[in-house]
PADONU-170612 format. One line per field, with one value per residue (C-alpha): residue number from 1; chain; z, y, x. Coordinates in steps of 0.2 Angstrom, whole numbers. Each point is the difference from the previous one (the first is absolute). Last residue first. Layout:
BEGIN
num: [NUM;...] .
chaine: [A;...] .
z: [Z;...] .
y: [Y;...] .
x: [X;...] .
END
This chain:
BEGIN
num: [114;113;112;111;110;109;108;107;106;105;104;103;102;101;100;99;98;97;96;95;94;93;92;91;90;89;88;87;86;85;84;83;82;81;80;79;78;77;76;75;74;73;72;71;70;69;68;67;66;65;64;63;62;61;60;59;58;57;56;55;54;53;52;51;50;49;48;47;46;45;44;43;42;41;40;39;38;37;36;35;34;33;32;31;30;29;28;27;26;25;24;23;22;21;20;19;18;17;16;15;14;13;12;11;10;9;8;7;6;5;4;3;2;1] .
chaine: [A;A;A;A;A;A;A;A;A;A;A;A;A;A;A;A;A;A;A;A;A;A;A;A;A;A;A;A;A;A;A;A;A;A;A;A;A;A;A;A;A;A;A;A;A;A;A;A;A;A;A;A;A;A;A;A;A;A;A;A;A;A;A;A;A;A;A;A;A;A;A;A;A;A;A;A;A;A;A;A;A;A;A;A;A;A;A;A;A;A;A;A;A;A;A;A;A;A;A;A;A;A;A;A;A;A;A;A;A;A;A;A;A;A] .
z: [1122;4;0;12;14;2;13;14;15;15;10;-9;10;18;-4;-10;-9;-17;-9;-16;-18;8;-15;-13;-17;6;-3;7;20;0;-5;11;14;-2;-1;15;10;-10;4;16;-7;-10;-18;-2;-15;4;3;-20;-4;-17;-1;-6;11;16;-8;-2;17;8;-13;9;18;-1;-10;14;14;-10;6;-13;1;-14;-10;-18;-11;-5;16;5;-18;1;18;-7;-12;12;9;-17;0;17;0;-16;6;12;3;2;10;12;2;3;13;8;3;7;12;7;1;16;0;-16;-9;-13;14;-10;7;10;-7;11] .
y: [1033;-12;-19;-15;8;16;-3;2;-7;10;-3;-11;-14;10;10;20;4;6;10;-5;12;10;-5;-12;12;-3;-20;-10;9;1;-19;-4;9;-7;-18;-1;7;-13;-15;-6;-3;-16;0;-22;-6;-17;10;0;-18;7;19;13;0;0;10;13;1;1;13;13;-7;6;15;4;-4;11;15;17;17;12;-7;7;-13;-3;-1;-16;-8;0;-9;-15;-2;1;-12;-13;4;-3;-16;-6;1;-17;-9;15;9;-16;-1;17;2;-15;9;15;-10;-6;-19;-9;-1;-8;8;-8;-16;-10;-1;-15;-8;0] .
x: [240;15;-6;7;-4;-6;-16;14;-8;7;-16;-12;1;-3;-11;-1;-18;1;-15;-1;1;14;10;-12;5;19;-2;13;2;-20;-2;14;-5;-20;8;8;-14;-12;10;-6;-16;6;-10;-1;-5;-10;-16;1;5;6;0;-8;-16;7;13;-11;-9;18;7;-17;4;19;-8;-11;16;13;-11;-3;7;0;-15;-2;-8;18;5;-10;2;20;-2;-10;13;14;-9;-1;19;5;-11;4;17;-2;17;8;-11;-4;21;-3;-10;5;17;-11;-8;18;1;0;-17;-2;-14;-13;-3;-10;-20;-6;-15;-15] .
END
């Protein structure tokens, strides 16, 4: 069996990783943002991170060059629910937020004001 990359250094902070993935990948904020929009437009007040996570995954398998080859790491659908809901005002409250260890303190401001 093929050995998978390592995606996160250990030594490195989760939400550095977060990111440097964010960064590197806005398609992903913006294709979840999209996906977000939708959900409260049809009227839903609370929705999970995790369906629309899978939803953007289904997608980009079939979007992308190499598909399976795109990589959606799970570890950063808290990170990404905060700053979804701290960028877009229509989205606050919209997830419900759970508290651990790499997302304590995160500050879902950087880089952008709202």
């Amino acid at each position: 069996m093929k050995k998978q990359a390592q995606l996160f250094p250990e030594e490195k902070p989760m939400r550095d990783c977060f990111w440097e993935y964010h960064d590197a990948n806005p398609t992903v904020y913006e294709r979840l943002l999209g996906l977000a929009l939708q959900v409260v437009e049809r009227g839903q007040t609370d929705w999970s991170i995790w369906q629309l996570w899978q939803v953007l995954r289904w997608q980009m398998f079939f979007s992308t060059e190499g598909g399976a080859a795109f990589k959606l790491p799970n570890n950063f659908t808290g990170f990404y629910s905060r700053v979804l809901m701290y960028r877009e005002p229509r989205l606050e409250g919209l997830f419900a937020l759970r508290n651990g260890r790499h997302v304590d303190g995160f500050d879902p401001s950087r880089g952008r004001d709202r």
